[in-house]
Each structure stands twice: as structure tokens, then as C-alpha cells.
C-alpha positions as CSV (number, residue, x, y, z in Angstrom):
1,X,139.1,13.8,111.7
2,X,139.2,15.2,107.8
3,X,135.4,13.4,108.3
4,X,134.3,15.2,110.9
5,X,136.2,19.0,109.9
6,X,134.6,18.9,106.3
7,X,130.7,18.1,108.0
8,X,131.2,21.0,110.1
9,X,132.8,23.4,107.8
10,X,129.7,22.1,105.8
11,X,126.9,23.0,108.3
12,X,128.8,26.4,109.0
13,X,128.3,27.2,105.2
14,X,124.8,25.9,105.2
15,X,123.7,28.0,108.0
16,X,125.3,31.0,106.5
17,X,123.1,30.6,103.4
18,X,120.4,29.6,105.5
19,X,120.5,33.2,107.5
20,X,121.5,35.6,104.2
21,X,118.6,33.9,102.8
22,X,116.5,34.7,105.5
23,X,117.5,38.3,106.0
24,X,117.1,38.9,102.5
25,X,113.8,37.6,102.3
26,X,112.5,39.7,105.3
27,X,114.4,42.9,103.6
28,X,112.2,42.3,100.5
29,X,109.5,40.9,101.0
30,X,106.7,43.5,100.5
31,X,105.4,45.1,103.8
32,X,108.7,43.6,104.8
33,X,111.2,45.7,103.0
34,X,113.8,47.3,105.1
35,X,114.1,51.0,103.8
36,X,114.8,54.7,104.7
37,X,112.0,56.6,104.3
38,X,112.3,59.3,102.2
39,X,111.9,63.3,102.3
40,X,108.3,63.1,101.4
41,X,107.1,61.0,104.1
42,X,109.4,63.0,106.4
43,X,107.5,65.8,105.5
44,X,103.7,63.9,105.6
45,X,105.0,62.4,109.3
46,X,106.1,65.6,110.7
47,X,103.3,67.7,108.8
48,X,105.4,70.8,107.6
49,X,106.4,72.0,105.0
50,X,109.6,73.9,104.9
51,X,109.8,76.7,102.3
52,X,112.1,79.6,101.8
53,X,110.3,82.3,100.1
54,X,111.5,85.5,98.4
55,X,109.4,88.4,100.0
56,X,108.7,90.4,97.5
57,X,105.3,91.2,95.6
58,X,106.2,88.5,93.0
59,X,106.4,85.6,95.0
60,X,105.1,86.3,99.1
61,X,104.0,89.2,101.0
62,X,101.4,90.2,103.7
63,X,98.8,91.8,102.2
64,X,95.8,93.2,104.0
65,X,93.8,89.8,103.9
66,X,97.0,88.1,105.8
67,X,99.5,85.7,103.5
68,X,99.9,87.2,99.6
69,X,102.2,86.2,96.2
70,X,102.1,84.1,93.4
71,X,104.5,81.5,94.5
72,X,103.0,81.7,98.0
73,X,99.4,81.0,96.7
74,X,100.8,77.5,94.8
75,X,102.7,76.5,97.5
76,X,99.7,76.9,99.8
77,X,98.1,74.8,97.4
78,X,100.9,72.1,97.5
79,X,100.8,71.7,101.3
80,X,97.1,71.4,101.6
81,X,97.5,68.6,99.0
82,X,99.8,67.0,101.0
83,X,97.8,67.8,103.9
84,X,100.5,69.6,105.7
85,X,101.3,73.0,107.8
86,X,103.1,75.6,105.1
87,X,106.2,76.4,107.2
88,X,107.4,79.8,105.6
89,X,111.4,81.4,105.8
90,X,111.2,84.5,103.9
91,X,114.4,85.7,102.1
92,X,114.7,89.3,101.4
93,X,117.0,88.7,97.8
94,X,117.7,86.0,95.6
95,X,121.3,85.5,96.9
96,X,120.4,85.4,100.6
97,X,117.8,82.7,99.2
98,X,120.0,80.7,97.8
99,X,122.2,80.8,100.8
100,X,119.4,79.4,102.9
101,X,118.7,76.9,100.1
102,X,121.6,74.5,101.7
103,X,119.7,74.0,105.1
104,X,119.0,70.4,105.4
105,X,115.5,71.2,106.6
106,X,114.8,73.6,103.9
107,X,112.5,71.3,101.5
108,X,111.1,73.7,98.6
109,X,112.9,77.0,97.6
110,X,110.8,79.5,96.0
111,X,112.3,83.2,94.8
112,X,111.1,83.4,91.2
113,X,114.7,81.4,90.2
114,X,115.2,81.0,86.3
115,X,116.9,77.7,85.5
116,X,119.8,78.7,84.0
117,X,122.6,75.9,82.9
118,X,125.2,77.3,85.4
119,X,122.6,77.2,88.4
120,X,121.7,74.1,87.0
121,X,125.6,72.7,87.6
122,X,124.8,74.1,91.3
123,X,121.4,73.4,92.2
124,X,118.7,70.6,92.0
125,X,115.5,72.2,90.1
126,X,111.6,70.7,90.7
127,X,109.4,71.2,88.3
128,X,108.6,74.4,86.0
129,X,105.3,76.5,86.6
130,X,106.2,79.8,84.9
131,X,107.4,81.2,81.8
132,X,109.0,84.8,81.8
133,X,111.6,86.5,79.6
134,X,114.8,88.5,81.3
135,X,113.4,92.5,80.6
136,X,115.4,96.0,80.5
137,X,113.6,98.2,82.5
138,X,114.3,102.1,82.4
139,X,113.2,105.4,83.3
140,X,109.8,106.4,81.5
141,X,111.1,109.9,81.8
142,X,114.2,109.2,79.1
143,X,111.9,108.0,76.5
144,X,111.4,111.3,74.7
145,X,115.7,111.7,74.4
146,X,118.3,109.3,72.9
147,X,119.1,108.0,76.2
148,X,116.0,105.4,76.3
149,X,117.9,102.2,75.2
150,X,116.1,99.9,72.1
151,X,118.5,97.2,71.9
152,X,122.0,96.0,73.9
153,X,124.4,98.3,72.0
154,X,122.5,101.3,73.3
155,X,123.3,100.4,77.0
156,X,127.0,101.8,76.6
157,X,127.1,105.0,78.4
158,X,124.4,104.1,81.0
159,X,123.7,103.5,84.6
160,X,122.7,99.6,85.5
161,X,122.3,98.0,88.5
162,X,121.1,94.3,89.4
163,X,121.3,92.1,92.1
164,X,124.4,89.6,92.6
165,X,123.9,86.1,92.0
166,X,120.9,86.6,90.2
167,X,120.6,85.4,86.5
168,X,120.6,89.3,85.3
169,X,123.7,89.4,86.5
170,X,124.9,86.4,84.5
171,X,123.1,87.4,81.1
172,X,125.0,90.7,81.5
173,X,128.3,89.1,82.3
174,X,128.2,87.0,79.0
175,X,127.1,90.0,76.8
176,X,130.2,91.4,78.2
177,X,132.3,88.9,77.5
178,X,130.8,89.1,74.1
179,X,132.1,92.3,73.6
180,X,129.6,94.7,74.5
181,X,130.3,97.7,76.2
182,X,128.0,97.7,79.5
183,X,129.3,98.8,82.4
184,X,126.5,97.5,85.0
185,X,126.9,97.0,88.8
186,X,125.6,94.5,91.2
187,X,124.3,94.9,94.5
188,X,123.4,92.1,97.2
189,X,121.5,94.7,99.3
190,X,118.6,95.8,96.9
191,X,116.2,93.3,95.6
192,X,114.5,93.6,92.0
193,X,111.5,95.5,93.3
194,X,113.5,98.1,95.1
195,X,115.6,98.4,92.0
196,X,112.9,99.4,90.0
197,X,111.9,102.0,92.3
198,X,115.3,103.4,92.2
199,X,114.8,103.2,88.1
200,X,111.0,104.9,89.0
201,X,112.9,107.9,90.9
202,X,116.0,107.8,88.4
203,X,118.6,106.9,90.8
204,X,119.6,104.6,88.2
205,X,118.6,104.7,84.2
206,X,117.7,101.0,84.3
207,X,118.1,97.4,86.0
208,X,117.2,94.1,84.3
209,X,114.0,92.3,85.6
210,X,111.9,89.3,84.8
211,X,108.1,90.1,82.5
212,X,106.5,88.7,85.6
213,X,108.5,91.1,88.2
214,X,107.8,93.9,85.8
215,X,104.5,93.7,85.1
216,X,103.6,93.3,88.8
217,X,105.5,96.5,89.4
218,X,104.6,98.6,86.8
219,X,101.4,99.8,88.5
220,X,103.6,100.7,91.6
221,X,106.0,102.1,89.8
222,X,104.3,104.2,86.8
223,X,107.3,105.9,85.7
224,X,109.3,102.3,84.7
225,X,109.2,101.3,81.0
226,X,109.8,98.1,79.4
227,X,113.0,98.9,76.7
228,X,113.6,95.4,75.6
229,X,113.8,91.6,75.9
230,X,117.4,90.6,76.9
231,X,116.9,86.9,77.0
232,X,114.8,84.2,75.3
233,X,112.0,82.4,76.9
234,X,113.5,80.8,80.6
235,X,111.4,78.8,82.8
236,X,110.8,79.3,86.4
237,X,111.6,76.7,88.8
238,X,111.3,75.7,92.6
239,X,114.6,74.3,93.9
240,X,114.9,71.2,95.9
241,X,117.2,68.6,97.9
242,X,118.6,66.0,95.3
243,X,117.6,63.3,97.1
244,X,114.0,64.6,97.2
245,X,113.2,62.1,93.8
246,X,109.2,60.7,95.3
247,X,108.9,64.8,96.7
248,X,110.1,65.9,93.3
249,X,107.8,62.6,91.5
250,X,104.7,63.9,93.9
251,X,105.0,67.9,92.9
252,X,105.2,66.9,88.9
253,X,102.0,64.9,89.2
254,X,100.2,67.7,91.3
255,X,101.2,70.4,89.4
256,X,100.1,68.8,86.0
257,X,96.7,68.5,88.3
258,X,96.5,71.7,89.3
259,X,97.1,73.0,85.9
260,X,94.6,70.9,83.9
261,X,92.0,71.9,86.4
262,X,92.7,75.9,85.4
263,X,93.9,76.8,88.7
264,X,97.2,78.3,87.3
265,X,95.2,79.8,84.9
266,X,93.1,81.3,88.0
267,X,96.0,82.8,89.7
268,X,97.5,84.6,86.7
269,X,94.9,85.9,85.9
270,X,94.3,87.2,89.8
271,X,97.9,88.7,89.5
272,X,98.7,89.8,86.1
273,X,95.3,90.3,84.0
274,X,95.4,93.9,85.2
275,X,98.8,94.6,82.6
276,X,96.2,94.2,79.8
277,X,94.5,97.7,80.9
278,X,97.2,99.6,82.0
279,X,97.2,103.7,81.6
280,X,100.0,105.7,82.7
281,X,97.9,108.6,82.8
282,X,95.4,107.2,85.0
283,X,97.8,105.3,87.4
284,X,99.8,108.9,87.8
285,X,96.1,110.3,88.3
286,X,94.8,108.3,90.9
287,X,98.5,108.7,92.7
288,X,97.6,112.2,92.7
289,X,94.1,112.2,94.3
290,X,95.1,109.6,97.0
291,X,96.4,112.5,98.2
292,X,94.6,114.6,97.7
293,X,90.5,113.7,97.1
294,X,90.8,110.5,99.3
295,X,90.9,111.6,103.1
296,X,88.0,114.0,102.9
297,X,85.4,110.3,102.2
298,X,88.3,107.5,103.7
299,X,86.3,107.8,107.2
300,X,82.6,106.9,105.3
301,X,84.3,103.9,103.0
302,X,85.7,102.6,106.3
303,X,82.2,102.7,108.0
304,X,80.3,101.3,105.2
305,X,82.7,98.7,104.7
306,X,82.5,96.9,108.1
307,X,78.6,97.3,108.3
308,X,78.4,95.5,105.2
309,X,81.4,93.1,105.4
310,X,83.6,94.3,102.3
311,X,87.0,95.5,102.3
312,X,87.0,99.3,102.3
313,X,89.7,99.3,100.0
314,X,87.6,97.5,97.6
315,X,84.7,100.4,97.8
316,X,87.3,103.2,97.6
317,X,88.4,101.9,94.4
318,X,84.7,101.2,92.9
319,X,84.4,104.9,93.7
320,X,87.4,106.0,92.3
321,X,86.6,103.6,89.0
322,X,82.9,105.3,89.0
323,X,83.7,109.0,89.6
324,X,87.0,109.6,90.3
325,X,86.1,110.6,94.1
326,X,84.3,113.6,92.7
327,X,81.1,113.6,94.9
328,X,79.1,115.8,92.5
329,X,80.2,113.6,89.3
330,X,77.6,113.5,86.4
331,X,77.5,111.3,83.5
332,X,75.6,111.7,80.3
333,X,73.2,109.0,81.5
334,X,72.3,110.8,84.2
335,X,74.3,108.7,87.6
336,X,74.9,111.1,89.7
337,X,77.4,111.3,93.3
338,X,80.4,109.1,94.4
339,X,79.0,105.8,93.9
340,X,77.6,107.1,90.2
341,X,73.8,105.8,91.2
342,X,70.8,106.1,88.8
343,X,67.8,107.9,90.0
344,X,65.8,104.6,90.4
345,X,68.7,102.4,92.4
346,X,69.0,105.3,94.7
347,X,64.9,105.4,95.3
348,X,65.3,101.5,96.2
349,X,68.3,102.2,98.3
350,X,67.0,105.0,100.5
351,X,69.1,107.2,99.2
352,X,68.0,111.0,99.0
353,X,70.8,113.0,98.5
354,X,73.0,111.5,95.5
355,X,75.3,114.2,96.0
356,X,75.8,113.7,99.6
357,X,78.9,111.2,99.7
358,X,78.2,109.1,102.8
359,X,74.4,108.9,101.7
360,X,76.0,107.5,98.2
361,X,78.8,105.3,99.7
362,X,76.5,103.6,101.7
363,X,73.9,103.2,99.2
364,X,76.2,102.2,96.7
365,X,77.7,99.6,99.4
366,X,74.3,98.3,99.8
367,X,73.7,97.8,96.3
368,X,77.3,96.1,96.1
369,X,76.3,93.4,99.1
370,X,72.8,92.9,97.3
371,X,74.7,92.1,94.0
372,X,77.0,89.3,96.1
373,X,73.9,88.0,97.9
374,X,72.9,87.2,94.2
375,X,75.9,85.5,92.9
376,X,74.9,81.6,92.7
377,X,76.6,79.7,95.8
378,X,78.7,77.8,93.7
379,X,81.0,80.8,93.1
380,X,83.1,81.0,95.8
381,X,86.1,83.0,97.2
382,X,87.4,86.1,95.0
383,X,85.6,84.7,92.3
384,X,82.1,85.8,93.8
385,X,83.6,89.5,94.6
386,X,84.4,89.9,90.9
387,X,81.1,88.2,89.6
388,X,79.6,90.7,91.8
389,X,81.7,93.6,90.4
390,X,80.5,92.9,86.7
391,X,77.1,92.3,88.0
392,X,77.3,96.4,89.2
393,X,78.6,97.4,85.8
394,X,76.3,95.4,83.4
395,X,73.4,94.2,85.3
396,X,73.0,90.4,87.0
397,X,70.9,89.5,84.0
398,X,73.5,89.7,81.7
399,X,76.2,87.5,83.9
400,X,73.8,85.1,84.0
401,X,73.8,84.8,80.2
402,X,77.0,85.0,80.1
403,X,77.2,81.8,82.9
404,X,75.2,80.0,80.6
405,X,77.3,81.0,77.3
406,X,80.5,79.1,79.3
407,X,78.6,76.2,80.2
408,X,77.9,75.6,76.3
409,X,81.7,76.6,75.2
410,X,83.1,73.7,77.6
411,X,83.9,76.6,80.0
412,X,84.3,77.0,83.9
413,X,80.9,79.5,84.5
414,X,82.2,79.4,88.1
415,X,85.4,81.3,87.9
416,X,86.5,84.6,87.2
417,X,89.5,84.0,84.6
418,X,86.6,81.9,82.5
419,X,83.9,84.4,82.7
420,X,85.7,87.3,81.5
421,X,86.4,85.5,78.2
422,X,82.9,85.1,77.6
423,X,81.9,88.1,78.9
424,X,83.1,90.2,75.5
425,X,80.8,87.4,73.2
426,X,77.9,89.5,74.7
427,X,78.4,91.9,71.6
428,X,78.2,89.7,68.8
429,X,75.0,88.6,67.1
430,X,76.0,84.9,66.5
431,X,75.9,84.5,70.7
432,X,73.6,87.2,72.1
433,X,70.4,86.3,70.0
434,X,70.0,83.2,71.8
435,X,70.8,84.6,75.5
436,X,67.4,85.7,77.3
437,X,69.1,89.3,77.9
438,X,70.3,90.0,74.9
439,X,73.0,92.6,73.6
440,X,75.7,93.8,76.2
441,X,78.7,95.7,76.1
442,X,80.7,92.5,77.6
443,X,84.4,93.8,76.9
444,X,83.1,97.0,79.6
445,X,82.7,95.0,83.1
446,X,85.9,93.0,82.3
447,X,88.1,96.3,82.1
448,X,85.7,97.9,85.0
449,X,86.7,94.8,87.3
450,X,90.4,94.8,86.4
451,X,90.8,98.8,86.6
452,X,89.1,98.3,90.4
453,X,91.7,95.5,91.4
454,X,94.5,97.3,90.0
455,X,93.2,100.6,92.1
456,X,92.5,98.4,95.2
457,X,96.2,96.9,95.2
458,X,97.8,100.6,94.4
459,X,95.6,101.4,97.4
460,X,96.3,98.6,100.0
461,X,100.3,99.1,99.0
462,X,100.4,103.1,99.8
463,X,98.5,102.7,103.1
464,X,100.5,99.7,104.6
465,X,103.2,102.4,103.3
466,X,101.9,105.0,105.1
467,X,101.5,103.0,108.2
468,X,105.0,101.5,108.6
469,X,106.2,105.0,108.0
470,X,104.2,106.6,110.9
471,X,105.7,103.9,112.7
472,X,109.4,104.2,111.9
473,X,109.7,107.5,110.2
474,X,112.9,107.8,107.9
475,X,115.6,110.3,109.5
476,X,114.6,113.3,106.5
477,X,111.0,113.4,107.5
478,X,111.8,113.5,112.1
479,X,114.1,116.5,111.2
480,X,111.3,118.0,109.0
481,X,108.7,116.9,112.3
482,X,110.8,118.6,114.6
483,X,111.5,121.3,112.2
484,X,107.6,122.1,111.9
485,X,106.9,121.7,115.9
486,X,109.8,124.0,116.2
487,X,107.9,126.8,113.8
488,X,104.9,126.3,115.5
489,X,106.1,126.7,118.9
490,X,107.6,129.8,118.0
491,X,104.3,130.8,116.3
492,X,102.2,130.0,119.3
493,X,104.8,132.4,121.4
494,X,105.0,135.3,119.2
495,X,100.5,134.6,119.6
496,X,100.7,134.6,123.2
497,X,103.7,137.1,123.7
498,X,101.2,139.5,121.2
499,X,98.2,138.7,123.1
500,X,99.7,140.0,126.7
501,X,101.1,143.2,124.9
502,X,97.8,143.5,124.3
503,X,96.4,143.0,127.4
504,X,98.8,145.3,129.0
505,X,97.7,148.2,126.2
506,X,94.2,147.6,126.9
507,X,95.0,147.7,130.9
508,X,97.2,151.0,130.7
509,X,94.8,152.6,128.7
510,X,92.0,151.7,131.1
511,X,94.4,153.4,134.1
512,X,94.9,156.4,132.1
């Protein structure tokens, strides 16, 4: 009996091993191996990516050409890599982005978030793309008194807002606690952007703001000026799941990619080369003349932009860049009219009134389209807008040299960002002798270029203004509507109420 219970106990045991043994092998062999998938093949089977994106000019907006933004554009980039449909969930301020941060389907978060070492207790970072400092941003108007703050002690006394949960709010909280007096408010209603706009109309003296946020503003906002640097350098950071380890793996090895390629180069310079050239004088200017030069030719740069295919926008600003909108504009060189067109070009263009400003809109527009028709094909996208640009400013000749010149300093002479670095060389012996065109004034069509983009985004920004305005018009400006229709009704009365006083004059005379 002992015999027969030890044999069985003995198979029991042996079939045990012999089934763990073959469950484990068929968990691990390979193509075998039992396991979850994980987030990133979640997102390649289901084909979406799930984003949420601060809306605001630093990271994603609608511009005029659809889907806009820093953060936007290299997330766009990321899905297409991965081959999948760039699911956006816009958050209007950094706390609300946060918030929406803890959705299980949420798999990037984007909202320009510094990666602090308290967030960094809270949240799971990805990697780094951006390098900013933490800015005090103030009222240009306060500059000329005692008021304008130059370092942290000068802040007592002041008006400061910024908004909650936002790493402003922490630097500020930890110079308190350090002793300095700052008395500084935080609001979850306003993001940065609109803070700085209550700083540009000096509802508040300043508000803290990252370099990147600033200098995207400032051209929006002309009466904003940078005080000081609060903080040290602090990188910029997309947050994700923590279990999102092959997602997070995938994102470092792309983004080292992307960046070795020069495409981050590429966007920075699209969004932030402009800072370079800024003038207060001229930004406040050519706020001034939207107003009041630009209606009397918007009608013909609308025209001449969809006959030729190129954004009005773009044309206004060339104008504005060339002549100020001053149709009878003259230059010592002798370019004459809106579009500033030499004698000759407006001969080959048709045009016979250079004064005339749709003749010269639409002969400038034509030379414009001729310069893009002679951009080599291997430009592409804005690239070939801006190649185009300098081509109007300098000549064709000379961006041709200047193509070449990149080639031989182990440049891109296909992209924008690349060009304009070689563009300046133009000027100096050691380069131009060798070039077939010579001598040019290279540092002049990279500042021409960049002053037109800056105009052209001042431009697109005030008119999707204007629209949403004429859409849903603030309460102030229906009282001052119905205020105005009410002064013209009662001026058309008094008119007509006149006008049959007269008639009955005229007709009691005529009985008399």
C-alpha cells in the first residue's frame, strides 16, 4: 500500500514539473512569450495619439493655415513618425492641464511645463526639447521711473500676478520664504499670455513668464519689457504615464533624430528668429497704420493673393516692409509705389502706373510668384516662401551663391534657418570672390524676411481678433453700437423732420 501511495504521489509530482515546465517554456519562448502589451503598441494598434495641449501661442493655436505652435508642430512630427492620427485636448492654463494630465487615455502632455523637483515628486516627465529661463516681465511704460524693477528686492511695493500651479508661482513662493518682501497673487483664470496683456495695458506692473512665452509675445504686446532673469536655466518637458517606459524609450531616440537632422533648429528659428530684429518703434508703428493706411489697399492684397496663390497676409506685409503702405513711397534708388518696383521690373510686369496701388500690388505679386517659380524644387514648404522673399530683396543670383556657399560649409542649402547664416558671408572678401555674383549685402534679406514674418503674424493675430469680435462683441462696444445707431436715428429725424418744414415753407409760400 506504502508501494503503491509513494508511485503515485511520485507521478503527481512528476506531472506537475512536467506542466510548470511546459507553461514556462511556452511563456518564454520567443514569439511565444506571454505579455501585456504596452502603451506604445496601444497607441500604434489603435492609431492615435492622445495629447493635451496648452492653447496658447507658445505651444498650439489655429492660425490661418489651420493647426499652429511650437509644441504642436513636434508633436505632429512624433505621430507621423509613429505613423498615427494626432488626437489633440486643448487646455486653456497650465493647472487645468495638469488636471487633464491624470486621464488614463491622455498619453503625452504638452503646456510648456518646466521640470521642477516638486512636479517631479508628482509627475512622470519624457524627454527635454527646450531650454528657457523663468523672466519678470513689466510695463514698458515704468521704465523711465524707479518703479521698473532690476533685481528681486525691487519687487516690494509692486503689483504681480501669475497663474496657480505653475512653476512662477513656486519660484515666487520660495523667494518668499527667503525673506523677500513680494506680495504676488495667483490666478487659475488667466493664462501667461493674457497676463502679459494685462502687464501691456498696465492692469498689473508685471507677471513672471518663461524667455520662450516672452519673446513670442513681445511682438503682440509692444509695451511688455523683459526686467530680469528669476531662475537659472530649467528644461522643458512633455509629461507622460509612468508605465509609458518603450513610449518614453521610443520619444528619446526620435527626438535625438529629429534634432541631429536640424529640424528643431528649423522650428526655432520659424518661431523665434524674429526677437533678433525687434523695434518697438516700428511694431507701435505698424499697429498704428493697420488702422489706419491698411483698409484703403486690404481689398487689392486679397485679390492679388488668390489669383496668384499666396497668403494675402504675406503681400500686406511685403508692402508694409517695402513702403510702409505709402502708395506714392520713393527711395533714393528710385522704386517707386506700394510694392517699391524699379522702373525696369515694372516695364517686364506690365505695370504703367507705379503709383497706382492695385497696378503695383499686382505687379509686385507677380514678381513675388515668378521669384517662387525659381526656387530649386528641392526647397520645399515655408522654406521656399522665404528663399523666395530674399530672392525679392537681393536678387536670385545671389541666393544661388549663397546655396552653393552652404553646400561647401557642410550646411543644409535647402532650408531657411541654414541659409540665413550664410547669407551675411555675402559681404566678406574671403567668400564672395569665389561666388559667380559677387558682393552682396547678405545681413539685408535676412532682416527683410524676418521683419515680413513678424508683420505677417502681428497681422494674421489682429484680424482673427477683429473677426471673433464682430462675432461676439464685448458688452462696452454693443452699448457703444446701440449708442451710435441711437444718434443716427435721431440725426436722420431731425433730416427728415427739417426736410418737411421745408416742404411746407416752400408749399405756403407757393399759395401765398
Amino acid at each position: 500500500m506504502n508501494k503503491l501511495l509513494y508511485t503515485g504521489i511520485a507521478i503527481f509530482f512528476a506531472f506537475s514539473f512536467f506542466v510548470f515546465g511546459w507553461l514556462s517554456h511556452s511563456a518564454y519562448m520567443p514569439g511565444k512569450r506571454i505579455e501585456t502589451s504596452s502603451l506604445l503598441d496601444k497607441i500604434k494598434q489603435e492609431k492615435r495619439l492622445n495629447v493635451v495641449l496648452l492653447n496658447a501661442p507658445s505651444t498650439y493655436y489655429i492660425g490661418n493655415e489651420g493647426p499652429q505652435g511650437f509644441e504642436y508642430d513636434l508633436l505632429k512630427a512624433y505621430a507621423d513618425h509613429l505613423g498615427v492620427k494626432l488626437n489633440i485636448i486643448p487646455a486653456h492654463t497650465v493647472k487645468e492641464a495638469l488636471r487633464l494630465s491624470s486621464n488614463p487615455n491622455v498619453h503625452i502632455t504638452s503646456a510648456s511645463l518646466a521640470k521642477t523637483p516638486s512636479r517631479e515628486k508628482l509627475y512622470h516627465f519624457g524627454p527635454s526639447y527646450f531650454e528657457v529661463q523663468e523672466q519678470v516681465i513689466c510695463n514698458r511704460g515704468m521704465l523711465g521711473s524707479s518703479k521698473f524693477p532690476r533685481d528681486v528686492e525691487d519687487l516690494e511695493g509692486l503689483t504681480i500676478m501669475v497663474g496657480d500651479d505653475t512653476s512662477y508661482s513656486e519660484t515666487l513662493k520660495k523667494l518668499k520664504e527667503d525673506g523677500f518682501d513680494i506680495n504676488f497673487t495667483t490666478s487659475s483664470e488667466y493664462s501667461t499670455e493674457e497676463l502679459l496683456e494685462m502687464v501691456a495695458k498696465h492692469e498689473i506692473d508685471c507677471t513672471v513668464a518663461d524667455s520662450n512665452i516672452y519673446a513670442l509675445n513681445l511682438k503682440f504686446f509692444p509695451e511688455i519689457a523683459l526686467a530680469f532673469s528669476i531662475s537659472g536655466r530649467e528644461q522643458l518637458a512633455w509629461l507622460l504615464p509612468k508605465d509609458a517606459k518603450k513610449l518614453e524609450a521610443d520619444m528619446y531616440a526620435w527626438l535625438n533624430d529629429f534634432n541631429q537632422r536640424g529640424k528643431i533648429t528649423e522650428l526655432k528659428d520659424h518661431y523665434y528668429s524674429y526677437v533678433l530684429f525687434f523695434d518697438y518703434y516700428n511694431t507701435k508703428m505698424f499697429y498704428k497704420r493697420l488702422k489706419s493706411r491698411l483698409p484703403k489697399y486690404k481689398k487689392y492684397f486679397k485679390e492679388a493673393g488668390t489669383r496668384f496663390g499666396i497668403p494675402w497676409t504675406l503681400l500686406a506685409s511685403v508692402s508694409y516692409q517695402e513702403s510702409h503702405w505709402n502708395p506714392r513711397a520713393k527711395s533714393f534708388t528710385g522704386v517707386r509705389g506700394l510694392m517699391m518696383l524699379t522702373r525696369t521690373t515694372a516695364k517686364i510686369l506690365g505695370v504703367k502706373n507705379r503709383l497706382d496701388p492695385k497696378q503695383s500690388i499686382v505687379g509686385g505679386t507677380r514678381h513675388l510668384n515668378q521669384m517662387i517659380k525659381l526656387v530649386p524644387k528641392s526647397v520645399e514648404g515655408e522654406n521656399r516662401l522665404k528663399f523666395a522673399l530674399a530672392a525679392y530683396n537681393i536678387g536670385m543670383g545671389h541666393i544661388k551663391d549663397a546655396r552653393e556657399l552652404a553646400k561647401k560649409l557642410g550646411l543644409n542649402h535647402n532650408i531657411w534657418s541654414d541659409l540665413k547664416i550664410v547669407l551675411p558671408l555675402l559681404s566678406q572678401k574671403r567668400y564672395y570672390r569665389n561666388l559667380k555674383y559677387g558682393y552682396a549685402r547678405g545681413a539685408e534679406p535676412v532682416k527683410y524676411v524676418e521683419a515680413i514674418y513678424n508683420y505677417k503674424d502681428i497681422l494674421e493675430k489682429y484680424e482673427k481678433e477683429k473677426a471673433l469680435e464682430k462675432e461676439n462683441p464685448s458688452p462696452a462696444k454693443k452699448v457703444l453700437t446701440k449708442k451710435k445707431k441711437s444718434v443716427k436715428k435721431s440725426v436722420s429725424k431731425k433730416k427728415s423732420t427739417k426736410k418737411k418744414s421745408k416742404k411746407k415753407t416752400t408749399t405756403t409760400k407757393k399759395k401765398s
